[in-house]
N, C-alpha and C positions, 0 to 999 in steps of 0.2 A: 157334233165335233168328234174326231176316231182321234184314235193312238198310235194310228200309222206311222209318223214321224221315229219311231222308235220301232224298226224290228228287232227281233232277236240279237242279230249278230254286233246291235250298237247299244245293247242293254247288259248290263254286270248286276248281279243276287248276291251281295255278300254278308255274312254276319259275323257280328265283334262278340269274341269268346273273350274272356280273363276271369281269372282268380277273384276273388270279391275283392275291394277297394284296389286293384291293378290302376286304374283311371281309362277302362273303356269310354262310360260315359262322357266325361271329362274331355275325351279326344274325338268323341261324336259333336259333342257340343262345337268345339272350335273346327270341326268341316264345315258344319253348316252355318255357322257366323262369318267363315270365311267363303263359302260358295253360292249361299242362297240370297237372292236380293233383299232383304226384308226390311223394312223400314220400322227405326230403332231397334235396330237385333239386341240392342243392350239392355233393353227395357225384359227382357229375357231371361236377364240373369244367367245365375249357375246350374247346370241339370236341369239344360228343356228337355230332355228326353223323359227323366226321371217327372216322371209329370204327377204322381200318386202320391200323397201325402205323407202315407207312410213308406213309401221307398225314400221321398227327402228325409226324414228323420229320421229315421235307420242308416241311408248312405248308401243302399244296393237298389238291385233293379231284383223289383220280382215278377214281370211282366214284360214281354217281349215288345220290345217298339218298333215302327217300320218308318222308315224315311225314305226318301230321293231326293239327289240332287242331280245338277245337268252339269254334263263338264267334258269338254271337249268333243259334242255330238253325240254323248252318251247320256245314259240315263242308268245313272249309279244307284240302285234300291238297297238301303242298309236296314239290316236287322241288328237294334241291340240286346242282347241276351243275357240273363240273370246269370251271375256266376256263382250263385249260391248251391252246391249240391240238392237242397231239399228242393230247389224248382227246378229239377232235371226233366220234369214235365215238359216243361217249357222248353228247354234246350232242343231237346231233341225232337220235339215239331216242328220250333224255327230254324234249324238246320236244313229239314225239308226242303224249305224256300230256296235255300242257297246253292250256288254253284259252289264259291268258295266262302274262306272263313278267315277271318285276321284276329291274330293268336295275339294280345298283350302280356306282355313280362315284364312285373318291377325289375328295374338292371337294379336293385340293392338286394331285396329279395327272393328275387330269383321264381323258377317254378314252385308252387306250393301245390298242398292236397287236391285244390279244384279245378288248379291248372292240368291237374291229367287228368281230370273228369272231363272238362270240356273238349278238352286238346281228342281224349279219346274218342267221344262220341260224333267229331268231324273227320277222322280219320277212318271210322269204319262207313261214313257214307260217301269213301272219295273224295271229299273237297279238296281244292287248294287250297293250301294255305301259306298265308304270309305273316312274319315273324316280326313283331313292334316292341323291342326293347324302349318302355320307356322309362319315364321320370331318370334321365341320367344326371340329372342336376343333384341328386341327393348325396349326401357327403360319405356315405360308403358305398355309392353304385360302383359297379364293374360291370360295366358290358361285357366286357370279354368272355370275364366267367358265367354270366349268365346266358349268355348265347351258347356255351359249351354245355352247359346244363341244358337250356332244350333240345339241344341235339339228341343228347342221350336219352333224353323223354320219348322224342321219336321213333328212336331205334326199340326201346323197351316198347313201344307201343305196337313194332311192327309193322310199321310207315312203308309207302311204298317209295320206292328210287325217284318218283317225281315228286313226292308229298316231303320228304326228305330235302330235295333241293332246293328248298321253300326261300323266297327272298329273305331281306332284312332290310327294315327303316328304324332308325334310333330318332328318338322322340322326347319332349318337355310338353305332354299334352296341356298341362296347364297357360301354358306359356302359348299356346297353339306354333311351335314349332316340328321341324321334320328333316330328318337330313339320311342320306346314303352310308354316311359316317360318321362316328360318336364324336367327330372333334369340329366338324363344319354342317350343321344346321340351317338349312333354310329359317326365311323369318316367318313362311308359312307352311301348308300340308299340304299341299299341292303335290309332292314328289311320293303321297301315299294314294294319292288318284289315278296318279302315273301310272305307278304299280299296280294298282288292280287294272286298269284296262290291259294291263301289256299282259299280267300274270293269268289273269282268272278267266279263266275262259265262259264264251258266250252260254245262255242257257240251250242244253239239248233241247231241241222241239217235238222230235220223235216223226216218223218218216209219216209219209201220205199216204195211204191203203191202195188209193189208185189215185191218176192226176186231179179227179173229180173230187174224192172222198177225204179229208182229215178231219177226223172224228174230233171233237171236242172231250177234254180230260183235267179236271182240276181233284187236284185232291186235298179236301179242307181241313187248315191244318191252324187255323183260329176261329173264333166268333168273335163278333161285335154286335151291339144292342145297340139301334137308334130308337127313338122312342116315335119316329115319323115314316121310318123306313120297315121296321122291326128286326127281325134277328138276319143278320149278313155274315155268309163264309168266307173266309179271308184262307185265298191258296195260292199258289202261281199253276201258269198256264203250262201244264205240258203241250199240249199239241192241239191244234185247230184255233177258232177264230168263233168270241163270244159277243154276240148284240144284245143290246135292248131289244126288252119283249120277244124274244125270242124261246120257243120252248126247250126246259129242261128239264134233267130227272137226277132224282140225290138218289144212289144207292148206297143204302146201309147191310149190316148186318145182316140183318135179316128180312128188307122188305127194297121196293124202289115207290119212292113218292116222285112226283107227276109236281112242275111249276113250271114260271113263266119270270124270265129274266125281268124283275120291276126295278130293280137300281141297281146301276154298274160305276163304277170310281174306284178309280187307281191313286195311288201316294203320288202327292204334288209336292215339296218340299216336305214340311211338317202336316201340313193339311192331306185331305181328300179331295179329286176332283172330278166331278159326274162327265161320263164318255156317253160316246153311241156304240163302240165298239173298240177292243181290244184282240191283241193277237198274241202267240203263242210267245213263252219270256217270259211276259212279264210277270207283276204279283198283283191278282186283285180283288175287289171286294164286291160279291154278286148278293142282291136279293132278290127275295120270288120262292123262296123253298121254306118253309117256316119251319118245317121237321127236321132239319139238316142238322147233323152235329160233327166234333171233330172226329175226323179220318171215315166222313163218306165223300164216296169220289159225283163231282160233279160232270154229266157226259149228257149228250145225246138218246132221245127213244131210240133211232134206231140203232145204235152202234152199243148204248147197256150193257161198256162191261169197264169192271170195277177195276183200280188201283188198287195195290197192296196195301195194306190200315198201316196205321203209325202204330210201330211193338211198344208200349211203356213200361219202363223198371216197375216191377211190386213195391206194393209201402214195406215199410218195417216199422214204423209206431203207430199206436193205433189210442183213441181215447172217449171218451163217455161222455156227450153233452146232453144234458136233461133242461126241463124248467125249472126254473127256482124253486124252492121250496126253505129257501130263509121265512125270518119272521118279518124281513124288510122287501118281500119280495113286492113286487109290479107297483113298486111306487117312483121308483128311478127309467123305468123302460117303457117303450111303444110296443113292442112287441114282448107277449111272453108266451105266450101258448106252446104247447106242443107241435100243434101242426103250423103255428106259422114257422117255427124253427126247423121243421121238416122241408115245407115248401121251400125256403132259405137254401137249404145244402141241396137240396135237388136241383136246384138253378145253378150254383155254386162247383157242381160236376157236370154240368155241360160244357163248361170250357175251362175249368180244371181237371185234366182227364187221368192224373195220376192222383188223386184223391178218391176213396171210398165209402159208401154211405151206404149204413143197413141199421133196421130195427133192431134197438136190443130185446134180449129174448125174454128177460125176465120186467121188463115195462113198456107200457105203450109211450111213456113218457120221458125216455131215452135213448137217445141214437150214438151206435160207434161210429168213429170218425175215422178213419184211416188216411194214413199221408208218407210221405219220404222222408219223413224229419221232424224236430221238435217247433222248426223255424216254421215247417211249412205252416203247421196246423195254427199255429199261435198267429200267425197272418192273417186267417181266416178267421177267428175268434176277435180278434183287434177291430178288422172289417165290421162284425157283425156289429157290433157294442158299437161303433161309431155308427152304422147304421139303426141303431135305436133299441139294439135284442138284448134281451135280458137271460139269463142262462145259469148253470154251473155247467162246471166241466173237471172232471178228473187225474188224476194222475197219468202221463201218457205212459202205456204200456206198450212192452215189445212186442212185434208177431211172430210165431213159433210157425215152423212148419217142419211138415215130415215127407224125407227123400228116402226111399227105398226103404222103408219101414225103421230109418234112423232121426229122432228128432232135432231139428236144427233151429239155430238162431240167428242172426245180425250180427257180423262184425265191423267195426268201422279202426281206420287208419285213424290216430291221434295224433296235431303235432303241436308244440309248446315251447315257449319262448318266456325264460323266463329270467330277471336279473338273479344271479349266479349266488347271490346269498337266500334265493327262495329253494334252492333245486335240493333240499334235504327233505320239504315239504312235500314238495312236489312227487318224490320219487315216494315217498310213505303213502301219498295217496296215490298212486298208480299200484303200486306194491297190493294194498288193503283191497283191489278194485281188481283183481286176478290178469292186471296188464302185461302183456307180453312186451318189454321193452327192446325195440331195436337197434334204437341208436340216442346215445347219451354224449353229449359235448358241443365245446362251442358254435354258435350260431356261425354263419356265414361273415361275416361284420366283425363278428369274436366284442360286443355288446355283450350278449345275454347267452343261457345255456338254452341250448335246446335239447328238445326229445322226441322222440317218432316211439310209437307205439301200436302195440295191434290191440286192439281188446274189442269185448262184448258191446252193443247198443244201451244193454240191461245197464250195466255198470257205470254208461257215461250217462245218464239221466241222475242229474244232480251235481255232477262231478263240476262243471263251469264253473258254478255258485258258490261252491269251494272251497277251490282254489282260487277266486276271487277274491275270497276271503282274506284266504291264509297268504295272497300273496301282495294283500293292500293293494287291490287293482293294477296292478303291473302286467297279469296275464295277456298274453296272444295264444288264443287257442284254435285249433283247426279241426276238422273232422271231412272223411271222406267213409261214405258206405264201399265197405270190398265187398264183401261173399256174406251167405248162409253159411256156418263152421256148426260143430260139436258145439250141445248145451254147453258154459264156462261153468268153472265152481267158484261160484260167487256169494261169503258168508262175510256180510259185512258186520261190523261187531263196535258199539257203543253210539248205537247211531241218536239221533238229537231228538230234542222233545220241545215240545211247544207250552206256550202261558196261553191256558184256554180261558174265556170267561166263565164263571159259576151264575152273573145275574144280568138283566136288560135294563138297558138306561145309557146314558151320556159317562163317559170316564172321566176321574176326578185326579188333579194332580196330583193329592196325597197319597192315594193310591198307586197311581202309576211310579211315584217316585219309591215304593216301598217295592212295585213290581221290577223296580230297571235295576235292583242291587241282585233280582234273580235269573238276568235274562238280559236279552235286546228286545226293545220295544219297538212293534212296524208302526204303532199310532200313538197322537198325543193327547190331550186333556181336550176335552168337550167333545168326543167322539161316539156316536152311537152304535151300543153293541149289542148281541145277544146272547145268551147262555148258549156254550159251544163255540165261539166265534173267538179264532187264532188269533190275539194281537199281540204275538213275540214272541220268538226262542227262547226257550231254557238253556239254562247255561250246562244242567245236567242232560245225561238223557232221561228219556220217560218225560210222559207231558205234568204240567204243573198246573192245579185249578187254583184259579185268583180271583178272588171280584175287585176290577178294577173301576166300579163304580161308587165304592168307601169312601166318604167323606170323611172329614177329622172331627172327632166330638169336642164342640165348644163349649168353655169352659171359663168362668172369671178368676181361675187361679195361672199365676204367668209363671214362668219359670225362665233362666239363663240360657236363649238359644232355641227354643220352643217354639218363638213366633218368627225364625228367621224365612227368607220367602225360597218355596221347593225352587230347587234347580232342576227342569229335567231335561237328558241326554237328548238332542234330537234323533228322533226315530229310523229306524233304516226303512226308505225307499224301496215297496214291495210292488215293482211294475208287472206285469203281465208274465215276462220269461221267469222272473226270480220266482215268483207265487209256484208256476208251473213245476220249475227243479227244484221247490223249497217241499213243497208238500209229499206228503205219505198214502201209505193207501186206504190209510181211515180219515183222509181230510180232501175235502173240494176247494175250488177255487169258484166263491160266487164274481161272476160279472155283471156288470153293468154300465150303460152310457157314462156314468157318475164316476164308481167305482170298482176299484179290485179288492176282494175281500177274500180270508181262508179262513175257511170253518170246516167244525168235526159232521162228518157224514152222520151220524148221529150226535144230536145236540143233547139232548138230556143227559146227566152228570149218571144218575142212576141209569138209565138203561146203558148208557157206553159201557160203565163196568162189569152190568150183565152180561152184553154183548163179547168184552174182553175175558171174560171168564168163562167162557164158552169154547176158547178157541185153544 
């Protein structure tokens, strides 16, 4: 079976950018419920794309997805892409794929911080792009204004005079509707298929060397593991024509390996579908190279020459996963060792290629973890622990670097949405946090206040958990990485202190209800702890030692109100993110399959105070 039926010039590569919760997926979902034949598409549900566990319960995509569908003698290949800043990994390899790129915008909220992330990184590779105001059903949307708003995104981006004239389709993705105009809606999206055949143009193939010769040229810009096939580059075809068993060569870096085309399959709707051959266009999935990794170019022995690599943005947080070493260690885990957690992240960076892994230098028994973000890495930690890994892992740190002998840091855009009686809070913590504030006042809607802010990477570690706080969960917070700036001066001042344990054993309610008049408690009665192990906030700063394992001494003398039964506060929910921005740099976050737990990096009551009197 070939793939002839589809050349180039009746094939469209496009990918769906938006701001995290815009409803990309959402609007993927209903093309291909509306395009693809599938018997019980409803059986489906919501977020087939979103196929990862924890992207459903999260709500974003952290993982590029590919589809086709067939429409009108075309063979439409969609890429949906994460629109979380911290998987700009991601983005900007699946762009690769793409000719063009369909930009989503809440018509209430308009462009946010990730919408010019994305929007940017399509525009410096040329795409097309086509502009999808959607959700206009929400009860403060404006299209109007928001389609004047990306305008101006595009100018500020430096858009070219075609990239600029970018169409418009107004949209109710949920609804799977689509229409040319915000007041008359088609009942389907069809008029957004339209548009990309008309708008986006066919993929380049790149010319024939002579009428004999067109070299074959992919350049691998994913992986996939099958566990029958083994590891497969996932690229689109620049130029020439790929078969089975056919010989081929991966160049990398620094070497060319030698294979033989053993499985080829292209995107079938939602599925893969094994060919005999493929031609230049389209996007697809080769094995036979077992060495290959992202951005070596797939080509011919004789013709051996490479495509340019995929650039990736540098991390700016960076953190410390070691083996346990609680006193509850490797009873909850399949994995604890050192080297399997090594092996782990080494797999781990083969096809997350904006993540960095090295030996820490002071143990064999701990590796820094580097990433674009607090999301990214905690993704990967969440993965592992559902995979069975057992760990700690520390406080995430900034990465410094030095530019012409000046040392620099991380800055990121902030932006905040917050009901108008919280923004006195809000602005004392921006204030304390050496924020450059740019803009203060009503949101778009004129709901809630908003804020745009420049500040340090340093100073928003922690800062969420906060203002979550302080603003009874009301926040919407944003962040975008801008630039490497000047160290900030950053002296933060009365910072919080933790209810450490003093003894090991199960926690007792009298105890604990003596602990919650000092504090908020993260756990409740019948809990197992050990000396050193975080369970609550001090209400003051400076940490608080308690043994929350104190029984009540019993006694046959009664007294008025003595025997009444403890009430205790239920504990605050310490999930993976909160642990991360709760903690300090004398406390770890132990993981495990089981649980999330904070403990002091040094547990013993006497040596920490040594250790703190030292410094």
């Amino acid at each position: 079976m070939t793939n002839s039926k589809y050349p180039a010039k009746h094939i469209r590569n496009i990918a769906v950018i938006a701001h995290v919760d815009h409803g990309k997926t959402t609007l993927i979902d209903g093309i291909i419920k509306q395009s693809l034949d599938i018997r019980n598409v409803e059986d489906l549900g919501t977020l087939i794309m979103d196929n990862n566990d924890q992207e459903k319960e999260r709500g974003i995509t952290i993982k590029a997805k590919n589809a086709s569908i067939y429409y009108k003698d075309h063979k439409i290949n969609i890429i949906d892409t994460p629109g979380h800043a911290d998987f700009g990994g991601e983005v900007e390899r699946t762009l690769r794929m793409a000719d063009g790129a369909v930009l989503l915008v809440d018509a209430q909220e308009g462009p946010m911080p990730q919408t010019k992330f994305v929007l940017k990184k399509a525009i410096e590779l040329g795409l097309k792009i086509i502009v999808i105001v959607n959700k206009i059903d929400k009860p403060a949307a404006d299209p109007a204004r928001t389609l004047s708003k990306v305008e101006d995104l595009f100018l500020d981006l430096n858009a070219s005079d075609d990239q600029i004239d970018f169409p418009v389709i107004y949209a109710i993705g949920v609804q799977g509707k689509a229409g040319l105009t915000p007041d008359k809606l088609d009942d389907d999206l069809f008029c957004f298929l339209d548009t990309v055949i008309e708008s986006v143009p066919a993929p380049q193939t790149g010319e024939a060397i002579t009428e004999d010769v067109n070299p074959l040229q992919i350049l691998t810009l994913a992986l996939h593991y099958d566990q029958f096939k083994g590891k497969m580059a996932v690229g689109r075809i620049k130029s020439g024509v790929i078969k089975k068993n056919m010989p081929i060569v991966g160049i990398q870096e620094n070497k060319t390996v030698k294979g033989k085309v053993s499985s080829l399959l292209v995107f079938d709707g939602l599925n893969l579908k094994e060919v005999e051959e493929v031609e230049a266009g389209d996007i697809v999935m080769v094995g036979g190279i077992s060495e290959i990794g992202i951005g070596d170019t797939i080509t011919t022995e004789s013709y051996n020459k490479a495509m340019d690599r995929v650039a990736i943005d540098e991390p700016t947080i960076q953190m410390t996963f070691g083996v346990n070493t609680s006193p509850l260690a490797g009873k909850e885990g399949k994995f604890t060792t050192s080297r399997q957690i090594w092996d782990r992240l080494q797999k781990e960076i083969e096809t997350n290629v904006a993540l960095h892994v090295s030996k820490h230098p002071d143990s064999q028994d701990k590796f820094i973890v580097s990433g674009r973000g607090e999301l990214h890495l905690s993704v990967l930690i969440e993965s592992m622990r559902r995979e069975g890994f057992e760990m700690e892992v520390s406080r995430p740190q900034v990465i410094f670097k030095t530019v012409n002998g000046i040392k620099q840091e991380p800055y990121e855009v902030v932006e905040i949405d917050v009901p108008q009686e919280y923004q006195g809070a809000v602005m004392q913590s921006l204030g304390k946090r050496d924020a450059d504030i740019k803009h203060i006042g009503p949101n778009e809607s004129g709901t809630e206040f908003h804020f745009t802010a420049y500040m340090a990477t340093r100073a928003i570690i922690g800062l969420r958990s906060l203002l979550i706080t302080q603003t009874k969960g009301t926040l919407i917070m944003n962040t975008l990485f801008d630039k490497f700036d000047k160290i900030a001066d950053i002296k933060l001042t009365g910072g919080r202190g933790s209810l450490v344990s003093t003894e090991t054993g199960k926690t007792m309610g009298h105890a604990l209800n003596n602990a919650q008049q000092r504090g908020v408690l993260f756990i409740g009665a019948g809990v197992e702890v050990y000396e050193g192990f975080v369970f609550g906030e001090s209400a003051k700063s400076g940490d608080l030692e308690v043994n929350p394992c104190k029984g009540k001494k019993l006694s046959n003398v009664r007294a008025s109100g003595s025997d009444d039964a403890i009430v205790l506060v239920p504990p605050r929910k310490m999930t993976l993110e909160t642990s991360l921005e709760y903690i300090d740099d004398s406390e770890l976050v132990e993981v495990t399959p089981l649980n999330i737990r904070i403990r002091k990096k040094v547990l013993n009551q006497t040596m920490r105070r040594k250790t703190d009197s030292k410094k």
